[in-house]
C-alpha positions in Angstrom: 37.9 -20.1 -44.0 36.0 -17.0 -42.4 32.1 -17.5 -41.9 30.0 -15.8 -44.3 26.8 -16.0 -42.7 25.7 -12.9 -40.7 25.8 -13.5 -36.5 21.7 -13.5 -35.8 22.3 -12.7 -32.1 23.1 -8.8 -32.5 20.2 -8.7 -34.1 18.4 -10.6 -32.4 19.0 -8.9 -28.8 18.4 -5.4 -30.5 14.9 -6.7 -31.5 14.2 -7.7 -28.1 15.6 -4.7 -26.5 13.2 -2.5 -28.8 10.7 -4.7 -28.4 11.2 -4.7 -24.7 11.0 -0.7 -24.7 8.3 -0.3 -26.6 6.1 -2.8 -24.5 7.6 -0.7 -21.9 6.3 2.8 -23.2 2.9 1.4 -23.8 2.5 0.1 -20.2 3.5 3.3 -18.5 1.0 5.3 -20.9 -1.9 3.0 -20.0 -1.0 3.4 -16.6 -0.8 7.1 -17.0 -3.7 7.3 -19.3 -6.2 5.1 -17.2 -4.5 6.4 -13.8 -7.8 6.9 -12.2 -8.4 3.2 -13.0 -5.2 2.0 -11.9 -5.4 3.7 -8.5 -9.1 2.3 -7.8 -7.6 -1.1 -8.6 -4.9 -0.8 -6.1 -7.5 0.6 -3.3 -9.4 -2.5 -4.1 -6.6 -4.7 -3.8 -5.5 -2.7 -0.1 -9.1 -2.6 0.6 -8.9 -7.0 0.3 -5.6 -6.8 2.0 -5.6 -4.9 4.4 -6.3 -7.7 7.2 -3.0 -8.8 5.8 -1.3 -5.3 6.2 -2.2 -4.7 9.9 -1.3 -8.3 10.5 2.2 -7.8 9.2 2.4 -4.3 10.7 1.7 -5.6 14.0 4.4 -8.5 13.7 6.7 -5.9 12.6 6.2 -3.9 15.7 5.8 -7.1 18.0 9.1 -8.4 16.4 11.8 -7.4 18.6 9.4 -8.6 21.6 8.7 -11.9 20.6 12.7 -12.1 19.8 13.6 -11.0 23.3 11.2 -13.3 25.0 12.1 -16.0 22.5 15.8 -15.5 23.8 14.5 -15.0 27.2 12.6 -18.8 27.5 15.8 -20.6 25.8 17.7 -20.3 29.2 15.3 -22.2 30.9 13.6 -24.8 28.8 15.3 -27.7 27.5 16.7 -27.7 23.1 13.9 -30.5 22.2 11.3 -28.4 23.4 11.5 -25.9 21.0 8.3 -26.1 19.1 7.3 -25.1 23.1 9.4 -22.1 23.5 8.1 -20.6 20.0 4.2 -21.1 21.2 5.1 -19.6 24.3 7.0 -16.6 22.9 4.8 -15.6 20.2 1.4 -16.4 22.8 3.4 -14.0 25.7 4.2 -11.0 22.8 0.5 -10.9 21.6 -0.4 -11.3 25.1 1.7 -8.1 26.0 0.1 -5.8 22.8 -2.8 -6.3 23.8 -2.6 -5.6 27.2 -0.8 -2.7 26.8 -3.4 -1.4 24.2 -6.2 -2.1 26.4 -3.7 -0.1 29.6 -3.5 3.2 26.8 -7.2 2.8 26.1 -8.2 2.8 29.3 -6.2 5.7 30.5 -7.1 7.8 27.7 -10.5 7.5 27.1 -11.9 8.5 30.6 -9.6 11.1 30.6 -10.6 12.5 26.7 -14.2 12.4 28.3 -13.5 14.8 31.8 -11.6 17.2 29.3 -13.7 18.0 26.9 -16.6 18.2 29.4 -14.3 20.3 31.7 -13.3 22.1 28.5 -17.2 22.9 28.3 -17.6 24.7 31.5 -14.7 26.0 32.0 -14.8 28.3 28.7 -17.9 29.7 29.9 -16.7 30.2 33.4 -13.7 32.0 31.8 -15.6 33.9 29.5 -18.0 35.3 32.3 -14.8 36.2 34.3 -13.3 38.1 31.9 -16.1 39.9 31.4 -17.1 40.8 34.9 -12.9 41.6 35.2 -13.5 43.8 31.9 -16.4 45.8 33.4 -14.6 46.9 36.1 -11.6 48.1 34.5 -11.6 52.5 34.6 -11.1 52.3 30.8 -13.2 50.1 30.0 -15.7 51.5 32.4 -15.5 55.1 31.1 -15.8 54.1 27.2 -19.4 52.9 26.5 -18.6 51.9 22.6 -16.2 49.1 24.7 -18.7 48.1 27.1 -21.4 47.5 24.9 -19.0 45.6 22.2 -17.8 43.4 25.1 -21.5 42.9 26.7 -22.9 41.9 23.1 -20.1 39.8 22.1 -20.5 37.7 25.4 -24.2 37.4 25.0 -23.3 36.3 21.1 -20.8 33.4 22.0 -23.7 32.5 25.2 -26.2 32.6 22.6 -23.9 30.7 20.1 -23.0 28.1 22.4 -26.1 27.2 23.4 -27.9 27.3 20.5 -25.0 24.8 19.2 -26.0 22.1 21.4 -30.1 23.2 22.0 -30.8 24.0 18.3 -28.2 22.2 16.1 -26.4 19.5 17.8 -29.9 17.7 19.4 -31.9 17.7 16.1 -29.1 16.3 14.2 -29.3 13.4 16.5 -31.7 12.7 13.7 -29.1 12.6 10.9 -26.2 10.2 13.2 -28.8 8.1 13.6 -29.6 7.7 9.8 -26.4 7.6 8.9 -25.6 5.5 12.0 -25.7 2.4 9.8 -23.0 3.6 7.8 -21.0 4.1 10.9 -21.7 0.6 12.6 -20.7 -0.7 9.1 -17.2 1.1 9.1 -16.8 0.4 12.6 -17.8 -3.4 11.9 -15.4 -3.2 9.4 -12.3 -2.1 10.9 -12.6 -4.2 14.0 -12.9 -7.4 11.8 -9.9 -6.2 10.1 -8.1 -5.5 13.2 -9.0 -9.0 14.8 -7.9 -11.0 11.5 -4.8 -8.6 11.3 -4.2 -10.1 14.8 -4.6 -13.8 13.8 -2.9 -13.1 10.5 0.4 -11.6 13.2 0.3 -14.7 15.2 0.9 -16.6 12.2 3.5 -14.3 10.6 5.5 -14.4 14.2 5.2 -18.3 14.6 6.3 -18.6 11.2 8.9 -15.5 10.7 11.8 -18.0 10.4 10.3 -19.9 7.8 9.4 -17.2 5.7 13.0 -15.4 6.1 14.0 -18.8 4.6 11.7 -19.4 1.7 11.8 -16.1 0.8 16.1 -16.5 0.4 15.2 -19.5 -1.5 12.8 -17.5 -3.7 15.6 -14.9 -4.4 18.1 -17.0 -5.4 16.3 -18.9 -7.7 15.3 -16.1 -9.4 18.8 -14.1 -9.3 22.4 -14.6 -9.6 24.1 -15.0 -6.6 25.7 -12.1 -6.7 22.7 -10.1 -7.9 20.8 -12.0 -5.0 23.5 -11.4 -2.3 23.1 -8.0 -2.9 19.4 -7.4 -2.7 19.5 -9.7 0.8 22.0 -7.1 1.9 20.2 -4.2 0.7 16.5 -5.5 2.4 18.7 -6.2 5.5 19.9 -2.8 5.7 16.7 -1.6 5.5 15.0 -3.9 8.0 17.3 -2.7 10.6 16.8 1.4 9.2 13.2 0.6 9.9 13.2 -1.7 12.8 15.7 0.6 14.7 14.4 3.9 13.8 10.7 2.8 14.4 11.0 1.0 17.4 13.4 3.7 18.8 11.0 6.4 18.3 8.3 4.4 19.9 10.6 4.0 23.0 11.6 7.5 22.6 8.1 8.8 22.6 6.9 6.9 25.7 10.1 8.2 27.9 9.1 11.6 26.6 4.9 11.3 27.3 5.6 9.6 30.7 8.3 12.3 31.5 5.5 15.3 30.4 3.0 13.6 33.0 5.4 13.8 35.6 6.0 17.1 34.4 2.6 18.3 34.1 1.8 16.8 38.1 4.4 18.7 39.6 3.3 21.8 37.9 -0.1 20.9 38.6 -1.4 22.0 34.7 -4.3 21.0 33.4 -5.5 17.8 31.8 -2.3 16.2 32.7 -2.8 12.9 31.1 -4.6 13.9 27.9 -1.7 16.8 27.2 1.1 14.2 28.0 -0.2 11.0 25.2 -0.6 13.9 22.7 3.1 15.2 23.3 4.1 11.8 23.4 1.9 10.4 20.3 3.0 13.3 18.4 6.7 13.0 18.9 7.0 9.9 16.6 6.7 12.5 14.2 10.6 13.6 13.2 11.6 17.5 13.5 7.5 19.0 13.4 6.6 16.4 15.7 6.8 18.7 19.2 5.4 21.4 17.4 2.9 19.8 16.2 2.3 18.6 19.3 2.5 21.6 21.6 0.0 23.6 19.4 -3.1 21.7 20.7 -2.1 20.9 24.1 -1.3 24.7 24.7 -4.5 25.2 23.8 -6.1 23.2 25.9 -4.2 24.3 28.5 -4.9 27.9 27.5 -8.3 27.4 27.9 -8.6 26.8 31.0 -5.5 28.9 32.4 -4.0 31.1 30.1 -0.8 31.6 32.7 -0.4 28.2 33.0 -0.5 27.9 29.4 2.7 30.1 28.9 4.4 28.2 31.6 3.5 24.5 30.1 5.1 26.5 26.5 8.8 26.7 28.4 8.1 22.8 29.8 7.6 21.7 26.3 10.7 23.9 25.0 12.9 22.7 28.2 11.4 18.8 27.8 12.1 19.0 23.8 15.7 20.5 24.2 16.4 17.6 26.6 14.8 14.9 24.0 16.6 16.5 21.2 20.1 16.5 23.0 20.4 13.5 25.6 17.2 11.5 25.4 16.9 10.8 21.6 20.6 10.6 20.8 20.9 7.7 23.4 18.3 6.0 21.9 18.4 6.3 18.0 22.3 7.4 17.5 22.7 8.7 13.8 20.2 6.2 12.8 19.4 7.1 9.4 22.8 8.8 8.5 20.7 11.5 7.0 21.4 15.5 7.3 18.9 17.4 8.4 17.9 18.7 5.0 17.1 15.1 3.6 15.4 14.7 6.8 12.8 17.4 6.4 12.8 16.5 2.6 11.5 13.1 3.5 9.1 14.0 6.0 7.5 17.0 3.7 7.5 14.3 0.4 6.5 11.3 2.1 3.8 13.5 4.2 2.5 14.9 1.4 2.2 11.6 -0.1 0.9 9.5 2.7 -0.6 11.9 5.6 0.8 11.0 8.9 1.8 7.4 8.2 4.0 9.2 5.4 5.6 11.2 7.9 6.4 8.7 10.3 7.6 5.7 8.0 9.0 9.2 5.4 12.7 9.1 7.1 14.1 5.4 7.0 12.1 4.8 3.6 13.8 7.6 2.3 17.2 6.6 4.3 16.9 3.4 1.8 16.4 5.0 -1.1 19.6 7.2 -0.4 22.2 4.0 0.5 20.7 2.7 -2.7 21.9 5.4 -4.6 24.9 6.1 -2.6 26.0 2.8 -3.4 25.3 3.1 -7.2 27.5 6.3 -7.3 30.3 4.3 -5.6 29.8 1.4 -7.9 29.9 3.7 -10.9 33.0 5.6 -9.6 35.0 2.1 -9.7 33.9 0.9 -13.2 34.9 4.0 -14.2 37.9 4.2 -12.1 37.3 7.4 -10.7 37.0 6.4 -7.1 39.7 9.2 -6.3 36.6 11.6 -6.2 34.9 9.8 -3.7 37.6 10.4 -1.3 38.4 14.0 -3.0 34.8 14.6 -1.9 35.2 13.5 2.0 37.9 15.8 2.1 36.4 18.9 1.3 32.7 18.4 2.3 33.2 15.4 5.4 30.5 15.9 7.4 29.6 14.8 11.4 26.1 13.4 10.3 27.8 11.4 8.0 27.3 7.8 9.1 30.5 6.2 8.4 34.2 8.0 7.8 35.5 6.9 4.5 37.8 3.9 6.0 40.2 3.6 2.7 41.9 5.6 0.9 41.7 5.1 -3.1 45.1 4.2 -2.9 44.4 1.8 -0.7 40.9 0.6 -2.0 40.7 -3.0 -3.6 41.1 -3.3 -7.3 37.0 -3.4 -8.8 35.8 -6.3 -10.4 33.9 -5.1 -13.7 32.0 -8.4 -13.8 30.6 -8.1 -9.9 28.8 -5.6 -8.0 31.0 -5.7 -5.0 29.9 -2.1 -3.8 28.3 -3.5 -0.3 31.7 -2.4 1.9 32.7 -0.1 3.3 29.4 2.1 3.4 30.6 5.5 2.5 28.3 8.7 3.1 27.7 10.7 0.2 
């Protein structure tokens, strides 16, 4: 005898899915609606934080350090001492930041300090000589109009520079002095910030193990297994996108500023040390970095010897080609897997969004996002059993940045499970 009564579950789940979308629509058009809101209650939130945020930047950073010397101490001190060996190991990598922040502070300061002074005399010493050179040129000479438009525009930039520091800069001593408060605030600020971010990344490396731990338990209470195997392996891949790729542009930076100042001694060119951290600080930037880069150091360069300044332009072009081509590829491989296009898509986005730190942290964020979507594609391809295309595609369009060569056939691929998300292997490009 069939059951007359309707089945309430149908019904029921449509309920909840409308009920689910709508709540969903009225969320999303608050938050659009009362944006400005919204976004001064997340700068609130960073604002709290943000001890928090340089603390767990700076273990990020100090992470493969404290690893190595963690390793390093394990040869040597006995397997019951271990609650030793972390101590030491997380003591010995804060230890090493900040002494090699205080070695870049104090080779950059003094040095920022002699240029811009040297900067100060040297333009005027410059600008006299060219003048003097320009008043005893024939055709310069022999054409008054020229003379007296050089003569008056060198007593204008005198004049200018002078009054700059005599007229303007002293009496608004005055005004950085009222607003000095302010300042000492800021400055207040950000060093209690930095020094809780510290003890905040000594806690976060002593504890990194733990956390890797209770943060698996979290996921798999909350997930399926497979849902939760999946999203470990997805926020493995991108620990290692970022780890490698930030890291290995650090590394890659230093080798290229320390290579610059060795450089910039032999060709004896100006402001040597301050040129060289500005190539090498600027190269953590992908593709505009040594452009960005060149722009100011030529010009400080230029300043105070325009030849020299062409010359240090072919160094930079030479130095670049040789990071680009031998120095870089060692280091970071095909880290990313990403073409050149989604490279400079990435950086010009994620700049746009974020300023510098967008541009840096731009590539392996959007590296992530792509794998993620990669694999989606391939997932959907098997539930619809079209994963033919997929190889269809690496036949017409395989490319050498792509990261990994399709490894199966679809002939030979496994048969797909509609009920499981096995999409993790092989990791095809797209």
């Amino acid at each position: 005898m069939m059951d007359k009564k309707p089945h309430i579950k149908p019904y029921l789940y449509g309920m909840l899915a409308g009920f689910g979308a709508i709540s969903l629509s009225i969320i999303f058009f608050f938050l659009i609606y009362r944006f400005d809101g919204f976004g001064d209650a997340i700068s609130t939130l960073t604002g709290i934080l943000m001890p928090f945020i340089y603390g767990a930047v700076i273990a990020y950073l100090l992470k493969p350090v404290c690893n190595t010397i963690e390793s390093f101490l394990r040869r040597f001190i006995p397997e019951k001492m271990h609650g030793l060996v972390n101590v030491l190991s997380v003591a010995l990598t804060i230890l090493f930041g900040l002494l090699l922040i205080y070695a870049l502070c104090m080779m950059i300061i003094p040095q920022l300090i002699t240029s811009v002074t040297t900067l100060y005399y040297t333009a005027q010493r410059n600008l006299a000589k060219f003048v003097q050179w320009a008043n005893h040129v024939e055709f310069i000479e022999n054409n008054q109009q020229i003379m007296d438009m050089l003569n008056s525009a060198y007593a204008t930039i005198s004049t200018n520079i002078d009054d700059l520091i005599k007229t303007r800069l002293l009496p608004s001593m005055q005004n950085i002095v009222s607003g000095a408060a302010v300042g000492v605030l800021n400055v207040v600020t950000m060093a209690k910030n930095l020094i809780i971010g510290i003890i905040v990344a000594v806690y976060m490396l002593a504890s990194r193990k733990r956390f890797v731990q209770q943060a698996k338990l979290v996921l798999y209470s909350i997930f399926k297994p497979r849902w939760a195997e999946l999203i470990k392996e997805e926020v493995k891949y991108a620990d290692k996108m970022f780890g490698g790729f930030i890291n290995g542009k650090i590394m890659d930076s230093a080798i290229i500023g320390v290579l610059c100042y060795i450089g910039c001694l032999i060709f004896k060119f100006p402001s040597a040390l301050l040129v060289s951290v500005i190539i090498g600080v600027t190269n953590v930037i992908p593709f505009f970095g040594p452009f960005i880069g060149a722009v100011p150091a030529t010009l400080l360069i230029l300043i105070q010897n325009p030849i020299k300044a062409l010359w240090f332009v072919l160094f930079v072009l030479v130095l670049q080609q040789l990071d680009g081509n031998v120095i870089g590829p060692k280091i970071l491989g095909n880290t990313t897997g990403l073409s050149s296009f989604w490279v400079l898509f990435a950086i010009l986005l994620f700049g746009g969004l974020w300023g510098f730190v967008g541009m840096i942290v731009g590539v392996p964020l959007f590296a992530v996002i792509y794998d993620v979507i990669k694999k989606l594609v391939i997932y959907g391809l098997k539930r619809n059993k079209e994963i033919d295309l997929l190889q269809t595609y690496h036949d017409n369009f395989g490319d050498p940045e792509d990261d990994v060569p399709v490894e199966t056939s679809a002939s030979e691929a496994p048969p797909v499970e509609t009920n499981n998300l096995s999409i993790t292997k092989p990791r095809h490009s797209m």
